[in-house]
Each structure stands twice: as structure tokens, then as C-alpha cells.
MIDRENTOR-171855 format. One record per atom (N, C-alpha, C): residue in three letters; atom name; x, y, z. Coordinates in Angstrom, 1 decimal, padded with zeros to 4 digits. Example, Ala and Ser with C-alpha at 12.3 -4.5 7.8 and 13.67 -1.06 7.14 Angstrom:
<atoms>
<atom aa="ala" at="N" u="013.2" v="-005.7" w="007.8"/>
<atom aa="ala" at="CA" u="012.3" v="-004.5" w="007.8"/>
<atom aa="ala" at="C" u="013.2" v="-003.3" w="007.8"/>
<atom aa="ser" at="N" u="012.8" v="-002.2" w="007.1"/>
<atom aa="ser" at="CA" u="013.7" v="-001.1" w="007.1"/>
<atom aa="ser" at="C" u="012.9" v="000.0" w="007.9"/>
</atoms>
This chain:
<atoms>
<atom aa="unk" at="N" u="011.4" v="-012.2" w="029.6"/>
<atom aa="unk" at="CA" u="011.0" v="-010.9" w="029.2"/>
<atom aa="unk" at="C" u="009.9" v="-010.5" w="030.2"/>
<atom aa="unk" at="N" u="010.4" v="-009.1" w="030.9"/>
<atom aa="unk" at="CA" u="009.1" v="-008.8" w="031.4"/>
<atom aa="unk" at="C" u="007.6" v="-008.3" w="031.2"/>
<atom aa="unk" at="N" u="006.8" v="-007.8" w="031.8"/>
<atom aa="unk" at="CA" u="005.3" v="-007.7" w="031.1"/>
<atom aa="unk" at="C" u="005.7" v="-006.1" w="030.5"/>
<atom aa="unk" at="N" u="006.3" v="-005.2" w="030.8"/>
<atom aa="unk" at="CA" u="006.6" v="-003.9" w="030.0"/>
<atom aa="unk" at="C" u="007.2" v="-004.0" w="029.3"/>
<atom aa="unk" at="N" u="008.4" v="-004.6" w="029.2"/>
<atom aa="unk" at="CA" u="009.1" v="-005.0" w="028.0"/>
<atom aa="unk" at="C" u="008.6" v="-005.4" w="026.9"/>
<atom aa="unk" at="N" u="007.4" v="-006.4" w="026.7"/>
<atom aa="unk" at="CA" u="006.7" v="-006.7" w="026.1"/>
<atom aa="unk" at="C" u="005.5" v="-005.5" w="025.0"/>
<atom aa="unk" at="N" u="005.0" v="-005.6" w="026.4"/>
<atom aa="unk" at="CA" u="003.8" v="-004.3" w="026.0"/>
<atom aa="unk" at="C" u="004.6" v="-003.2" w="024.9"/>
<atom aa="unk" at="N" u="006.1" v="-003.0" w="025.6"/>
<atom aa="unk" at="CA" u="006.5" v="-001.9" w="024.9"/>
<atom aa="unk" at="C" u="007.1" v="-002.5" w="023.4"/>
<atom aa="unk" at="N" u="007.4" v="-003.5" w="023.0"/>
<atom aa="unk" at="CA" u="007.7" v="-004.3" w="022.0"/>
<atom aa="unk" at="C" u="006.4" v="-004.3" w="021.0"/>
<atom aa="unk" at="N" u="005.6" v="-005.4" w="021.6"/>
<atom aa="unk" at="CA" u="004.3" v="-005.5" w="020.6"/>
<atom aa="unk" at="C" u="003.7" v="-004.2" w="020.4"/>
<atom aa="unk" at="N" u="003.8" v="-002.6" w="021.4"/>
<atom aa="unk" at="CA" u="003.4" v="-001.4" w="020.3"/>
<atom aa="unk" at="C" u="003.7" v="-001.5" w="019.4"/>
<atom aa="unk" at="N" u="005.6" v="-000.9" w="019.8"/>
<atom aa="unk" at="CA" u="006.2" v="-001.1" w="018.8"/>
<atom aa="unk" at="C" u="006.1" v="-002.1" w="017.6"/>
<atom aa="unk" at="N" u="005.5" v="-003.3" w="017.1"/>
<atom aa="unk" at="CA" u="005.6" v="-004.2" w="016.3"/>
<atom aa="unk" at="C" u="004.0" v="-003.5" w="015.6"/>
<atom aa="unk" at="N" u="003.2" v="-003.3" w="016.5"/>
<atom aa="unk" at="CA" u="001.9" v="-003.0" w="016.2"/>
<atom aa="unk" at="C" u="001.7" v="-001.7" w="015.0"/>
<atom aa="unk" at="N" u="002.7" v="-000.9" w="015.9"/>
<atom aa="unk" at="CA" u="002.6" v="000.5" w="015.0"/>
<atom aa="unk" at="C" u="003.5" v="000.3" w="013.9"/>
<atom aa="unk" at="N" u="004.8" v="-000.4" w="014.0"/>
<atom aa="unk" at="CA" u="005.6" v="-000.7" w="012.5"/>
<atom aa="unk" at="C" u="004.6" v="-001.6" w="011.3"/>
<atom aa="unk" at="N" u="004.0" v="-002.4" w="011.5"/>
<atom aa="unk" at="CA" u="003.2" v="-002.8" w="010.8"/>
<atom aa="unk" at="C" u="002.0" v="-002.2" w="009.9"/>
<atom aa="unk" at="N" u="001.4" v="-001.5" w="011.2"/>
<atom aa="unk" at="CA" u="000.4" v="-000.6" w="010.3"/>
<atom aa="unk" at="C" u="001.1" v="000.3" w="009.5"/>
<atom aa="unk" at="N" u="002.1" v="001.1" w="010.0"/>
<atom aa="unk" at="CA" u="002.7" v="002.4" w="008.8"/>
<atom aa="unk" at="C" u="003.1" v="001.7" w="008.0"/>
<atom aa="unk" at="N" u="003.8" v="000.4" w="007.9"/>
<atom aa="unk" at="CA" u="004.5" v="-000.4" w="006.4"/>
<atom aa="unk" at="C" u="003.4" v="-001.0" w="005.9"/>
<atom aa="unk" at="N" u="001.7" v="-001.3" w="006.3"/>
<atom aa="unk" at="CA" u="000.8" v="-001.4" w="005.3"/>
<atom aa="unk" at="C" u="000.1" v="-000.2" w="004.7"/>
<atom aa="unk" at="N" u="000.1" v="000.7" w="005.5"/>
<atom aa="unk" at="CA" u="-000.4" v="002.7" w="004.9"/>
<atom aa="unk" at="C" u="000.6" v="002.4" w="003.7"/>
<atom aa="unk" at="N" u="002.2" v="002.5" w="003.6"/>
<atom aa="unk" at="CA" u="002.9" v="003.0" w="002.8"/>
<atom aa="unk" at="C" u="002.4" v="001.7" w="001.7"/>
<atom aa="unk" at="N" u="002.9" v="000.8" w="002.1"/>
<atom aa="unk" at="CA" u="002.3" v="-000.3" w="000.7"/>
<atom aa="unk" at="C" u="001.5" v="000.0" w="000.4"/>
<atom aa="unk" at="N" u="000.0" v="000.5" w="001.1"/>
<atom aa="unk" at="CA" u="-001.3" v="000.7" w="000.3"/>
<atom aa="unk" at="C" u="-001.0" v="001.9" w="-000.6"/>
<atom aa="unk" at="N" u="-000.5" v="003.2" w="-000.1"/>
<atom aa="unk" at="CA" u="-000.6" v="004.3" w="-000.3"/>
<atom aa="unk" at="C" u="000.6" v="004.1" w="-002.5"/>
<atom aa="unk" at="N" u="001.6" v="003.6" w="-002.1"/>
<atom aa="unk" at="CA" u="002.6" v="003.1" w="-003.1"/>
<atom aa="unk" at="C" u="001.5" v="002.4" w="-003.9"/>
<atom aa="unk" at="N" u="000.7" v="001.2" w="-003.8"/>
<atom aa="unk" at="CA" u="000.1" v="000.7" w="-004.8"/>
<atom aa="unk" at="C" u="-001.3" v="001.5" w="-005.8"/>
<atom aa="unk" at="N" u="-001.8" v="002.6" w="-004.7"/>
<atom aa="unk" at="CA" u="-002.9" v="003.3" w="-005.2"/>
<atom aa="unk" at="C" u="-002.0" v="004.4" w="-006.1"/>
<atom aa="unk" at="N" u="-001.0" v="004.5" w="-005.7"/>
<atom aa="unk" at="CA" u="-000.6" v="005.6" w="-006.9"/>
<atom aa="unk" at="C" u="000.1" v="005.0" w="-008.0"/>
<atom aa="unk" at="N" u="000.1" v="003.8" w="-007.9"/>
<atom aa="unk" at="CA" u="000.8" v="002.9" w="-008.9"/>
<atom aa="unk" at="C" u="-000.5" v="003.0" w="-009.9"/>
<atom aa="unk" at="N" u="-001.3" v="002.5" w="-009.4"/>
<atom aa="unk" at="CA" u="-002.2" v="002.6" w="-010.5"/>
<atom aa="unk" at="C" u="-003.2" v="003.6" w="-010.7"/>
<atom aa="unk" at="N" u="-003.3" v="004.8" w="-010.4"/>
<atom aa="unk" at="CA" u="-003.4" v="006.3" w="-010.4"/>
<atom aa="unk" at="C" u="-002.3" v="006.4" w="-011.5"/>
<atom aa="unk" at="N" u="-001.1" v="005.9" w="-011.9"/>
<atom aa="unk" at="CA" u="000.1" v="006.1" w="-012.9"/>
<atom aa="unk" at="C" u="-000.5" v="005.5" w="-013.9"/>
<atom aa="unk" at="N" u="-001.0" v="004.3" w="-014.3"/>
<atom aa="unk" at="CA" u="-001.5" v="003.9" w="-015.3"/>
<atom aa="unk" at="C" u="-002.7" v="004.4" w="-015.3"/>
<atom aa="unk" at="N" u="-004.0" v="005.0" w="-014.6"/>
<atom aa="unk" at="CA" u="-004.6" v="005.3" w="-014.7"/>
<atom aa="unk" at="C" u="-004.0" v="006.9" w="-016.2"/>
<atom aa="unk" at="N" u="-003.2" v="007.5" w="-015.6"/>
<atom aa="unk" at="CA" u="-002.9" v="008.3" w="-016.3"/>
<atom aa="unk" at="C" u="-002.3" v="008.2" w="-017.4"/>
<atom aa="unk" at="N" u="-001.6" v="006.8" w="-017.8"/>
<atom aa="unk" at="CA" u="-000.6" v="006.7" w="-018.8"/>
<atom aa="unk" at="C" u="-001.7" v="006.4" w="-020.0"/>
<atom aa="unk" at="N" u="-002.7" v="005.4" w="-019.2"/>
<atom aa="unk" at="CA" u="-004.2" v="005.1" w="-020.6"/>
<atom aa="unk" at="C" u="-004.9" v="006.3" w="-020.9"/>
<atom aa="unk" at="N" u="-004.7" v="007.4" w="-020.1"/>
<atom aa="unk" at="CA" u="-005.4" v="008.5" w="-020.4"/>
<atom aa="unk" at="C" u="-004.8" v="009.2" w="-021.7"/>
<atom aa="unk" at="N" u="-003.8" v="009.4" w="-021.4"/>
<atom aa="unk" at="CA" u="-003.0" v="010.1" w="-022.4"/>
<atom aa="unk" at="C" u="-002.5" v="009.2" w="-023.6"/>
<atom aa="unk" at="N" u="-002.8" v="008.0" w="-024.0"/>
<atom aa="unk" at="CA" u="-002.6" v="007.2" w="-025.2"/>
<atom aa="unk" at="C" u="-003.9" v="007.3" w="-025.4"/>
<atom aa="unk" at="N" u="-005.0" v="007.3" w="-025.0"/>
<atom aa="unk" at="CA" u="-006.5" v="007.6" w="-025.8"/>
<atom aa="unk" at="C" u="-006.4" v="008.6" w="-026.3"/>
<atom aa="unk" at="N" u="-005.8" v="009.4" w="-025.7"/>
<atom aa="unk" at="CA" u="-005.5" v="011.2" w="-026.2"/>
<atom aa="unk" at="C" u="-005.1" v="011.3" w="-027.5"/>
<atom aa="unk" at="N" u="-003.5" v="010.5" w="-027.1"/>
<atom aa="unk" at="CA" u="-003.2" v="010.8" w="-028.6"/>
<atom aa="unk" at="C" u="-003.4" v="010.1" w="-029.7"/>
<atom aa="unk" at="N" u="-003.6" v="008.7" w="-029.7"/>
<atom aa="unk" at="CA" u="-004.1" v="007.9" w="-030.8"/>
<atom aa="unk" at="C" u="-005.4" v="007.4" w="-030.5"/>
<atom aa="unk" at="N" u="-005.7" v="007.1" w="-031.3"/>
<atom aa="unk" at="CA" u="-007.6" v="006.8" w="-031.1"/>
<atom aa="unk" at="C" u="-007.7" v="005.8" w="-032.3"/>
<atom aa="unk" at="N" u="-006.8" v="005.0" w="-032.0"/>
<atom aa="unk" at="CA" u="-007.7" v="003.9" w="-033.3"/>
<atom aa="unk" at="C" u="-007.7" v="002.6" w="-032.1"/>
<atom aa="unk" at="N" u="-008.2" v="002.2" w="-032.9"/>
<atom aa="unk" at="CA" u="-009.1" v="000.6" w="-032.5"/>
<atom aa="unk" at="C" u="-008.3" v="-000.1" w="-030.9"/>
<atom aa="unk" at="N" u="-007.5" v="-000.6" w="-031.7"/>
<atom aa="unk" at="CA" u="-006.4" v="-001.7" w="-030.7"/>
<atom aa="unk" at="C" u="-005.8" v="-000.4" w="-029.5"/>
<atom aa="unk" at="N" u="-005.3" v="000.6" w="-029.5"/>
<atom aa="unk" at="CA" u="-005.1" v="001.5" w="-028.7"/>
<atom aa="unk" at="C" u="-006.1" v="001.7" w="-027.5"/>
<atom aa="unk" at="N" u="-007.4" v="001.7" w="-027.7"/>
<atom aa="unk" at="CA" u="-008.5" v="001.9" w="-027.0"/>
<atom aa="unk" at="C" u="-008.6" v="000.6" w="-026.3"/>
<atom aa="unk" at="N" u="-008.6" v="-000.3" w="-026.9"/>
<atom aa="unk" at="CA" u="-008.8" v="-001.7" w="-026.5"/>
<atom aa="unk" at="C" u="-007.3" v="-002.1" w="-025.3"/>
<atom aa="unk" at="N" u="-006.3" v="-001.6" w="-025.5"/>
<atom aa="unk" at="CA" u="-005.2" v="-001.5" w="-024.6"/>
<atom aa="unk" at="C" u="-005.6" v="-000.6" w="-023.4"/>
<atom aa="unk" at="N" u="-005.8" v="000.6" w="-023.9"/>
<atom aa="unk" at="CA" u="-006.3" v="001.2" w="-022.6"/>
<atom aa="unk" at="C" u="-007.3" v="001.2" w="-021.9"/>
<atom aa="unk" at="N" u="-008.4" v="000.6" w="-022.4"/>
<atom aa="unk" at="CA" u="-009.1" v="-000.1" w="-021.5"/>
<atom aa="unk" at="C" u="-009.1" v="-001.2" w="-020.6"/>
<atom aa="unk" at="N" u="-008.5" v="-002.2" w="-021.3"/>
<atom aa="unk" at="CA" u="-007.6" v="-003.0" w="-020.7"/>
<atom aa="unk" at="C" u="-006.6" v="-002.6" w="-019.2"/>
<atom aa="unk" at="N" u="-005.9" v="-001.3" w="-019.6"/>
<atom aa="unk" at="CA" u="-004.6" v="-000.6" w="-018.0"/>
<atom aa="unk" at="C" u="-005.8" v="000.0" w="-017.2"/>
<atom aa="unk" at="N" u="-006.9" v="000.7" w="-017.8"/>
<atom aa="unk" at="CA" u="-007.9" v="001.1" w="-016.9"/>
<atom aa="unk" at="C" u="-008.9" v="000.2" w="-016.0"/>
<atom aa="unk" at="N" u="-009.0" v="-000.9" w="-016.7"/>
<atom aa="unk" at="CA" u="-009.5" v="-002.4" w="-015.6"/>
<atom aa="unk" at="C" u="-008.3" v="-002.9" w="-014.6"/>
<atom aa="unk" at="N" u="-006.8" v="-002.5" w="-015.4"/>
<atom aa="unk" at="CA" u="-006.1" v="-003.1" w="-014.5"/>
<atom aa="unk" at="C" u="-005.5" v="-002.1" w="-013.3"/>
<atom aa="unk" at="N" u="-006.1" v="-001.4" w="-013.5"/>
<atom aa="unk" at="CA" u="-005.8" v="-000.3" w="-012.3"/>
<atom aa="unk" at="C" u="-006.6" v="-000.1" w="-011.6"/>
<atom aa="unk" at="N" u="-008.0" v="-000.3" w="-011.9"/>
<atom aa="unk" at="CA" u="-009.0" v="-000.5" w="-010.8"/>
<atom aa="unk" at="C" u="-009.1" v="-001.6" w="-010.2"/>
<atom aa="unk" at="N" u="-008.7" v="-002.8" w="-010.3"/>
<atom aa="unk" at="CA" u="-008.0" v="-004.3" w="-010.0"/>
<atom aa="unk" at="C" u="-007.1" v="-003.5" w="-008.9"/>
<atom aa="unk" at="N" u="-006.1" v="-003.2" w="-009.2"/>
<atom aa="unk" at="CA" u="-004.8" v="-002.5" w="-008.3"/>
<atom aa="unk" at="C" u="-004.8" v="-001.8" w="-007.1"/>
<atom aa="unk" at="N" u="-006.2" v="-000.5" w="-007.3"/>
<atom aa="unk" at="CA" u="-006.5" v="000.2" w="-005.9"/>
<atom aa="unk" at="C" u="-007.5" v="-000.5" w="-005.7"/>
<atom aa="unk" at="N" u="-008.2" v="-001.8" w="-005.8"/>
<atom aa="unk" at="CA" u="-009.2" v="-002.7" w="-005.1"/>
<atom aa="unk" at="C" u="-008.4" v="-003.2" w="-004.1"/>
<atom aa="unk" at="N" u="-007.4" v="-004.0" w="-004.9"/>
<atom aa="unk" at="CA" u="-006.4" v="-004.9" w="-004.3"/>
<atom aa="unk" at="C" u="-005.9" v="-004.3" w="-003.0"/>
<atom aa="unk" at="N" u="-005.3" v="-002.8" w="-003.3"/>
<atom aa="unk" at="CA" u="-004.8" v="-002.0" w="-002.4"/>
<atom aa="unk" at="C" u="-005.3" v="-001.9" w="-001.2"/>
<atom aa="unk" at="N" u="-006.7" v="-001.5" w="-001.4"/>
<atom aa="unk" at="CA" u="-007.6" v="-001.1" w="-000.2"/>
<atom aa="unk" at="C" u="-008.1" v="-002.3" w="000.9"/>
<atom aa="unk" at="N" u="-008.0" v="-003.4" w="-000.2"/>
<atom aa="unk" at="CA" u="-008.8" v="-004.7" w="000.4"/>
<atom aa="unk" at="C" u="-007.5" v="-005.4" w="001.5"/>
<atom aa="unk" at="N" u="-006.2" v="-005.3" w="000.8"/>
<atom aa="unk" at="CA" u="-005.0" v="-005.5" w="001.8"/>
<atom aa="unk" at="C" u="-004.8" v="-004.7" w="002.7"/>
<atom aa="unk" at="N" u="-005.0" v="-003.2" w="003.0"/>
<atom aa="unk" at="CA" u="-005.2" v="-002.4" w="003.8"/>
<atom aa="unk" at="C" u="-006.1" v="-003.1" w="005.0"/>
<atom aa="unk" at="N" u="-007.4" v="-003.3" w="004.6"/>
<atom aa="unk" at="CA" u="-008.4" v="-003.7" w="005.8"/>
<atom aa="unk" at="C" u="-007.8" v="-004.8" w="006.2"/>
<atom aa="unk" at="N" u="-007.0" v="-005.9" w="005.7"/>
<atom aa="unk" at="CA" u="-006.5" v="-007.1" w="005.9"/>
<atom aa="unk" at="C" u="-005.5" v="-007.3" w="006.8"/>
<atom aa="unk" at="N" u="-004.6" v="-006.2" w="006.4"/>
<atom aa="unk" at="CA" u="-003.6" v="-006.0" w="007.5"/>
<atom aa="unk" at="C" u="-003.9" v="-005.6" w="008.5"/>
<atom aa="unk" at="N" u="-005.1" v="-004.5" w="008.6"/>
<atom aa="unk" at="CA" u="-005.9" v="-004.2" w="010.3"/>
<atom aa="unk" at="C" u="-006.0" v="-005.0" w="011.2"/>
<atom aa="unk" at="N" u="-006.9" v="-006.0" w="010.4"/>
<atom aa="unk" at="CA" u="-007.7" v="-007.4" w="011.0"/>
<atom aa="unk" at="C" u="-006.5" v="-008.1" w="011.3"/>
<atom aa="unk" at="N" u="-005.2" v="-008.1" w="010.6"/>
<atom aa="unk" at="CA" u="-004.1" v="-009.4" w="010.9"/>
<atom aa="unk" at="C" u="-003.7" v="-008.8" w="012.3"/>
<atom aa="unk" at="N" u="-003.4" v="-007.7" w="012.1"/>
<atom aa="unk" at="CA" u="-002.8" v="-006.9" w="013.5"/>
<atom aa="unk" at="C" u="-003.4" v="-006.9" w="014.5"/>
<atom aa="unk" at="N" u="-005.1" v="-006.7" w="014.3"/>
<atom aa="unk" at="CA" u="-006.0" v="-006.7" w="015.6"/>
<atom aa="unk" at="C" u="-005.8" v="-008.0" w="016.4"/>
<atom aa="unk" at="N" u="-005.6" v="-009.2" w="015.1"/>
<atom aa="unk" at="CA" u="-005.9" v="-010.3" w="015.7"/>
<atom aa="unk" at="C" u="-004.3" v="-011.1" w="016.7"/>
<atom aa="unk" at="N" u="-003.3" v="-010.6" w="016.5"/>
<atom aa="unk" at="CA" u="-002.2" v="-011.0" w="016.8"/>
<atom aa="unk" at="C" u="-002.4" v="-010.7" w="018.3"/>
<atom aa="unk" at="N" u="-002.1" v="-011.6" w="019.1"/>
<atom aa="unk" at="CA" u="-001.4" v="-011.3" w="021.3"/>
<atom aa="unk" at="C" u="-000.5" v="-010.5" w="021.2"/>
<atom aa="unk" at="N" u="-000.1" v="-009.9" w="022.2"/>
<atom aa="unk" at="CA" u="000.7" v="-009.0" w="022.5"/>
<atom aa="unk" at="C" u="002.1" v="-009.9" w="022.9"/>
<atom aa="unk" at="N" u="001.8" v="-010.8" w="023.1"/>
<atom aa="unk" at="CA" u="003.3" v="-012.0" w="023.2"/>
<atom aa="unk" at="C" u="003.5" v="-012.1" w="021.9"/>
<atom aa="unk" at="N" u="002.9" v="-012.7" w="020.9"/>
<atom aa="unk" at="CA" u="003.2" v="-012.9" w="019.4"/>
<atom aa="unk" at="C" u="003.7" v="-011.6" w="019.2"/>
<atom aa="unk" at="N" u="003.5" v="-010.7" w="019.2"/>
<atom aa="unk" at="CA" u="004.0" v="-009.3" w="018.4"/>
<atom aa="unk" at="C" u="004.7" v="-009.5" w="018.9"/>
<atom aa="unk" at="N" u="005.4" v="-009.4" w="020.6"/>
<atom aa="unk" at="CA" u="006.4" v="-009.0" w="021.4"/>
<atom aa="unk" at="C" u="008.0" v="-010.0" w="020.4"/>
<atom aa="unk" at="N" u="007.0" v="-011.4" w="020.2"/>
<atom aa="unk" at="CA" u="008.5" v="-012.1" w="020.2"/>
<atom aa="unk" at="C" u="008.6" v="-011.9" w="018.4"/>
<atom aa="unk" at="N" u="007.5" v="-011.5" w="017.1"/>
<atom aa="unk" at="CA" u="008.2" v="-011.2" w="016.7"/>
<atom aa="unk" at="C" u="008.9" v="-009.5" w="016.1"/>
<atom aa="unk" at="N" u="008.9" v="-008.8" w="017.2"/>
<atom aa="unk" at="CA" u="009.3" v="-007.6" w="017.1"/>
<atom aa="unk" at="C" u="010.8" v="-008.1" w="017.1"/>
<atom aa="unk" at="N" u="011.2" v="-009.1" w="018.2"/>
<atom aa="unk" at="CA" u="012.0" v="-009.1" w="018.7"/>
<atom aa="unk" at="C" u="013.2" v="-010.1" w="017.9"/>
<atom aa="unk" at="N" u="012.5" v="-010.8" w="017.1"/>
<atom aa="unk" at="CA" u="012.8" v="-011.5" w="015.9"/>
<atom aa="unk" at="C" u="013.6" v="-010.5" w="014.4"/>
<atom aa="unk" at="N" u="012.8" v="-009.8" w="014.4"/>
<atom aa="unk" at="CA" u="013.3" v="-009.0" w="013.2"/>
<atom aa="unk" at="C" u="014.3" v="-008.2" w="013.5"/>
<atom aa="unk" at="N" u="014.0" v="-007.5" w="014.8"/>
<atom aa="unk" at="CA" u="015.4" v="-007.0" w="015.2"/>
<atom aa="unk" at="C" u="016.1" v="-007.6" w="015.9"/>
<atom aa="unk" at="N" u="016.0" v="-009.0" w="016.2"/>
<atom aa="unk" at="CA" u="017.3" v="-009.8" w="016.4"/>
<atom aa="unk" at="C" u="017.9" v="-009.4" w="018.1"/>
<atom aa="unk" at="N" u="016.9" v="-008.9" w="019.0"/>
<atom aa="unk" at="CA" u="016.9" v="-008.6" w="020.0"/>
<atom aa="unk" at="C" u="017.0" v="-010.2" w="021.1"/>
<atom aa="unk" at="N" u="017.7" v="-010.4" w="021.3"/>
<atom aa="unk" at="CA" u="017.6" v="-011.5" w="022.5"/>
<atom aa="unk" at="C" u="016.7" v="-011.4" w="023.7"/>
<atom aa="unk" at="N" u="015.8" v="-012.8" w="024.2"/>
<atom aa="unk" at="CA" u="014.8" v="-012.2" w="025.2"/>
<atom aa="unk" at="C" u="015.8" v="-012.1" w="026.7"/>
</atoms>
């Protein structure tokens, strides 16, 4: 494989990666933005003991969820920054099954 073939590969691998960690991150903050909402509206309508205690419970676990989210976000940067431009190249070249 030549040295542009390459370069133009490992973009490509570089930038598919980051957009498929945005959308993961983006998918998991609204995941729990969803339960954020769903404990909102069960405090709403019932208000006794164990109800509250459940929805506090989805409200810890949804701030757990866009932690998680955000912290895999930065994680995937760092994995990407850190990968050669040969490693991305061959596995760009792997997933789509491109022969060198």
C-alpha cells in the first residue's frame, strides 16, 4: 500500500470513528435524558414513599449514564489521537475487507 493510500484510509478510519463515538455519546445522553424524564413524571403523579425512592434511584442512574457517556467520548478522542496512521490504515482496511 502506498503512502496516500494510506493517509487516505487512516482519515477515513479516523473520521468514521469519531462520528460513531458522537452518535454513541449523543444516543446514550438522551437515553438517560429519557429516564431523567420518565422519574420526573412518576414523582408527579404518585408521591408516596417507595415511588420517590425508585425515582431517585433512575435519577442517580441517569446521571451515572451521561457521566459514562461523556467520559467515553473523551476516551475515544485519546484512543484515536493515539492510534499511527498504519494502524488505522490497516484497520480501515479490515472492516471493509479491502485487500492491500
Amino acid at each position: 500500500m502506498d503512502k496516500e493510500k494510506q493517509n487516505e484510509y487512516a482519515t477515513k478510519y479516523y473520521k468514521g470513528s469519531l462520528k460513531f463515538g458522537l452518535i454513541f455519546t449523543i444516543f446514550m445522553i438522551i437515553f438517560g435524558l429519557i429516564i431523567i424524564f420518565c422519574a420526573t413524571v412518576i414523582i408527579i403523579k404518585r408521591q408516596t414513599t417507595p415511588i420517590i425512592l425508585v425515582s431517585v434511584i433512575m435519577y442517580l442512574a441517569s446521571l451515572f449514564d451521561i457521566t459514562l457517556a461523556l467520559s467515553f467520548y473523551k476516551f475515544n478522542k485519546r484512543r484515536i489521537s493515539r492510534i499511527s496512521s498504519e494502524e488505522a490504515a490497516k484497520r480501515y482496511c479490515k472492516i471493509y475487507g479491502i485487500k492491500k
